[in-house]
C-alpha positions in Angstrom: 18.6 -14.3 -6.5 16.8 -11.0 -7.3 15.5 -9.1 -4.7 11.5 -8.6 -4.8 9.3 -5.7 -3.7 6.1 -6.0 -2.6 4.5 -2.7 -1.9 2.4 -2.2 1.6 -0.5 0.0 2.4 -0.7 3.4 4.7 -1.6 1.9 7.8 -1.4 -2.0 6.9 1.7 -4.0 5.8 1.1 -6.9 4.0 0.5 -10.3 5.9 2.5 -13.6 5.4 -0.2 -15.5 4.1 -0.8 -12.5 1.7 2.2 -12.0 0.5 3.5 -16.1 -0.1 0.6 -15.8 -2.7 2.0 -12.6 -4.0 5.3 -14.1 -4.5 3.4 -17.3 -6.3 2.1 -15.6 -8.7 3.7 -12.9 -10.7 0.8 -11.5 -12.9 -1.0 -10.9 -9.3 2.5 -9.3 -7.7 2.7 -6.8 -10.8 -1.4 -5.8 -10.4 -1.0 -5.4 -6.6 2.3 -3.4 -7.3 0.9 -0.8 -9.5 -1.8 -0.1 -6.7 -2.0 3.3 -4.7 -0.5 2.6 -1.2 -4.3 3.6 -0.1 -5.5 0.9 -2.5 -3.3 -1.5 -1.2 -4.1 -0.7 2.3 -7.8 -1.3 1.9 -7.2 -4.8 0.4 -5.3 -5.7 3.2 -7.2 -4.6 6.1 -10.5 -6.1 3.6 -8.3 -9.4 3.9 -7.4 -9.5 7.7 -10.0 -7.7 8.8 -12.6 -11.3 9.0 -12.7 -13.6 12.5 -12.2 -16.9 10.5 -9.4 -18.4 8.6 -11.5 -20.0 5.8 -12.9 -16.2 4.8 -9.4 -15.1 5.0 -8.5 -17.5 2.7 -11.3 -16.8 0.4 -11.0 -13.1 0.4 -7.1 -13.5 -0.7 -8.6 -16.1 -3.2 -11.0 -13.2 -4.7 -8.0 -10.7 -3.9 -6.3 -12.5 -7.0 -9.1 -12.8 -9.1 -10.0 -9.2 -8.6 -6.5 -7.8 -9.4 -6.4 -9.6 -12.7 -10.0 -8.7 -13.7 -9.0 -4.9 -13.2 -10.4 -4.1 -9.3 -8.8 -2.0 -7.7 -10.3 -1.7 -4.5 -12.4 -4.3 -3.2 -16.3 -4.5 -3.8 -18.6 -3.3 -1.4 -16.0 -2.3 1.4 -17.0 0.6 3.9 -13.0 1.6 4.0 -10.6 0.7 6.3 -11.4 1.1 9.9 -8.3 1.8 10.8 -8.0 4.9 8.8 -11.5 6.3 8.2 -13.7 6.9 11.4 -16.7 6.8 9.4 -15.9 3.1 8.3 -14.4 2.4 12.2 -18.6 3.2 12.9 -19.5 0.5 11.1 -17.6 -2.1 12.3 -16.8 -0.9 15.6 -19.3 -3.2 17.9 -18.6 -6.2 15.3 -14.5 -5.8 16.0 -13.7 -3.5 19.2 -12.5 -0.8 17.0 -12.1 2.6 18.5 -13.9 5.4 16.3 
């Protein structure tokens, strides 16, 4: 059985849920593989940052499709909190982040 890599983020490793679709598809695996570790870490935190497991799902959904259309970061995404006080501002109240 070959041994496969999937590549984590700065802050972020990647989630279960995350990375079974990884592993399901190949052409998405090689896309998320050739990311920056900083890339990678903002679709991850962009993915598990939401409350509810139907957004989750949908944002790993869109994760996929993003990949293989050429994003490399996601759309419209302040940063990751986690990393970046001025994005931690934004969604400090919504998420009890610490700035």
């Amino acid at each position: 059985m070959a041994n496969i890599t999937i590549s984590t983020g700065v802050v972020h490793t990647v989630p279960t849920d995350l990375k079974k679709e990884l592993l399901t598809h190949p052409d998405v695996l090689n896309k998320w593989n050739s990311l920056t570790p900083l890339a990678r870490n903002e679709w991850i935190c962009w993915v598990t940052i939401v409350k509810k497991a139907e957004t989750r799902r949908d944002h790993i959904k869109r994760l996929q499709a993003d990949l293989l259309n050429g994003k490399r970061r996601p759309c419209c995404w302040p940063g990751c909190p986690h990393r970046n006080t001025n994005a931690a501002k934004r969604f400090a109240k919504k998420n009890n982040i610490q700035s």
